[in-house]
C-alpha positions, 0 to 999 in steps of 0.5 A: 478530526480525532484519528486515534483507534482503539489500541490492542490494549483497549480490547483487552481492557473492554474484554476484562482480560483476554484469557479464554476469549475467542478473538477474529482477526482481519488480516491481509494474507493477500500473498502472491502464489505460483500455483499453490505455493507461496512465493513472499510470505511477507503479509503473513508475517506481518501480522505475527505480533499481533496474533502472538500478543492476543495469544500470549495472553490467553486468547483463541485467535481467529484470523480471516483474509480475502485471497485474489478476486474470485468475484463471489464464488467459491473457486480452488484457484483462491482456496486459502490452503496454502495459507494455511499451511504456512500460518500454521507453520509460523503460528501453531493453533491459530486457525484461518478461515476460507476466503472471504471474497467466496461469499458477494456479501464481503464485498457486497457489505451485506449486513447478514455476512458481517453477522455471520462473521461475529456470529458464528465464522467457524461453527464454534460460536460467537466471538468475544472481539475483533481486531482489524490489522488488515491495513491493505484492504481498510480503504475497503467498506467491505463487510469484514472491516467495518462491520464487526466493530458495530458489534463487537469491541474491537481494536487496530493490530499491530500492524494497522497501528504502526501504519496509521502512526507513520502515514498520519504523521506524513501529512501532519509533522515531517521532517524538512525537508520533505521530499515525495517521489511519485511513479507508475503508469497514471497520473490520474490514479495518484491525482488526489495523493498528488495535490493533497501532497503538494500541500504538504511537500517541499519537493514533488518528484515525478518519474515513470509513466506519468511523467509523458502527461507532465512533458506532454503538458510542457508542449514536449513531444513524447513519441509513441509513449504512455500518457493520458491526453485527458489529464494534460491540462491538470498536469500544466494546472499542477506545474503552473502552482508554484510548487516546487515539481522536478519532471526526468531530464532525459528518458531511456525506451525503444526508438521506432525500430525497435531498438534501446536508446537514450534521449533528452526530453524530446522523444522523436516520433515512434519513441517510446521513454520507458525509464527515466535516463541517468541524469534524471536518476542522479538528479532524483538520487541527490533529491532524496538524499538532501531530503529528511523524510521521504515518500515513495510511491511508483516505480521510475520506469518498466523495472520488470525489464532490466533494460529498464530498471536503471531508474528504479534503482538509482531511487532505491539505492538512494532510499537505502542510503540517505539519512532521511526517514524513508516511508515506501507506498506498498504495491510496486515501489516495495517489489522493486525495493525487494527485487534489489534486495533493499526492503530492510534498509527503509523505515517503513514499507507500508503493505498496502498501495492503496490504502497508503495513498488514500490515507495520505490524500484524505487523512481516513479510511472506512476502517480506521472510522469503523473502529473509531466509531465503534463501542471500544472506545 
């Protein structure tokens, strides 16, 4: 399958130039916020060489996001105000329409909304290209990410460049060894990332709640904590592969009275393992510095709780310091790796979870396909 898309430097290429072009920019400016103030400004950044490069060379840009779930409707609570006023700070004269999600026809995919976005978005007349550097919502088939590019030449940003190039090159040319770290609470919403990783891993590293469905699935009692008893037998079909899976040799959590404690891979009854224990952190840590690339995805246990946090940060100090190229999954794992004040000291922090997984396990996303089979290239 052909997986390039079309460059910044293809637009401008099929606009003859940019100066004096009106240009819409899909970005993620799905920031998280206390009220109205924004407390991580990171996905507005992000989206900065873009938006200088477009200007730079003459352009009017238009940028456009979705902002929380406000279901269609216009509400306050997810006005873009605040955004706003923070991209106006960091990029002057670039405007930012209102939510796209007021509108049921973003989420809808409705045809007369990703009209209206090329149309007229502003009240000011059509415009000229689009650019797509909202990695974080491009595994969405929503009417701002894939419909522009039937009716405008359009390219992928910076940003969406940047992780097509990374995450691609995950699946087809890693260094090796190759080792991918997975977490988070279920096992059925990574199955798809973990079998297609398994094709390509040398080493599969399972940690955080998910892990109860693998040691359920050894016949290990797990106590009182987080599993899916409707996965076990995917989870014994996956360790019974041959592949090379480590699972936490001993587990930290409450035991039933309430009270912290430590166990080897048999949690009594009324246990609950909330972290993986520090033999099982040192064991993972010294897997990833061995390795030559890494993939990380999921925290190790409740990091949230800094009773709980040991594991996570075991992983991340050990992404920090080995030598490996370190690519981290966006959602969780990067607000760990910023909770301990080490998201400079990886490669690459993807900023979309989900999208990061699901380009792994499939190798495309609606929008990448958008721009690909639009009329850029």
């Amino acid at each position: 399958m052909n997986t390039r898309v079309p460059t910044l430097e293809d637009l401008e290429q099929a606009l003859g130039g940019l100066a004096g072009k009106r240009i819409l920019v899909r970005t993620d400016f799905n920031v998280p916020l206390d009220g109205s103030t924004i407390t991580d400004d990171f996905r507005i950044r992000a989206a900065l060489p873009t938006i200088e490069w477009l200007t730079e060379r003459g352009a009017t840009v238009l940028t456009a996001s979705h902002l929380g779930r406000p279901k269609g409707q216009a509400n306050p609570k997810y006005s873009m105000d605040p955004v706003r006023a923070r991209l106006a700070e960091l990029a002057p004269g670039v405007s930012l329409l209102e939510n796209l999600r007021f509108d049921p026809g973003e989420e809808g995919n409705d045809d007369a909304f990703a009209a209206h976005l090329v149309d007229d978005p502003d009240g000011n007349g059509p415009i000229d290209g689009y650019v797509n550097d909202a990695f974080g919502a491009s595994h969405r088939a929503h009417a701002s990410i894939v419909g522009p590019p039937r009716r405008v030449p359009s390219a992928a940003g910076r940003l969406l460049e940047k992780e097509v190039d990374v995450l691609l090159g995950l699946r087809s040319s890693p260094k090796r060894p190759f080792v991918a770290v997975l977490g988070g609470a279920k096992i059925s919403d990574k199955l798809g990332v973990v079998e297609a990783l398994l094709d390509v891993v040398d080493h599969l590293v399972i940690g955080g709640a998910m892990a109860f469905t693998f040691l359920s699935a050894k016949g290990l009692p797990i106590g009182d904590s987080l599993f899916e008893p409707d996965q076990v037998d995917t989870c014994k079909r996956l360790l019974e592969s041959g592949k090379a899976i480590s699972l936490p040799s001993d587990i930290v959590g409450l035991d039933a009275n309430g009270r912290f404690a430590t166990w080897g891979t048999r949690i009594p009854e009324g246990g609950k393992g909330l972290d993986i224990g520090p033999g099982s952190a040192a064991e993972f840590s010294d897997i990833v510095m061995e390795a030559r690339t890494v993939f990380w995805n999921g925290p190790m246990g409740m990091f949230e709780d800094e009773r709980f946090a040991a594991g996570t940060k075991s992983v991340a100090e050990a992404m920090a310091a080995t030598k490996a190229f370190t690519v981290v999954g966006g959602g969780d794992s990067a607000a760990a790796l910023a909770q301990f004040r080490l998201d400079d000291d990886v490669d690459h922090v993807s900023t979309g979870g989900g999208a990061s997984l699901e380009l792994l396990e499939l190798g495309d996303l609606p929008g990448l396909a958008a721009l690909r089979e639009g009329s850029t290239t």
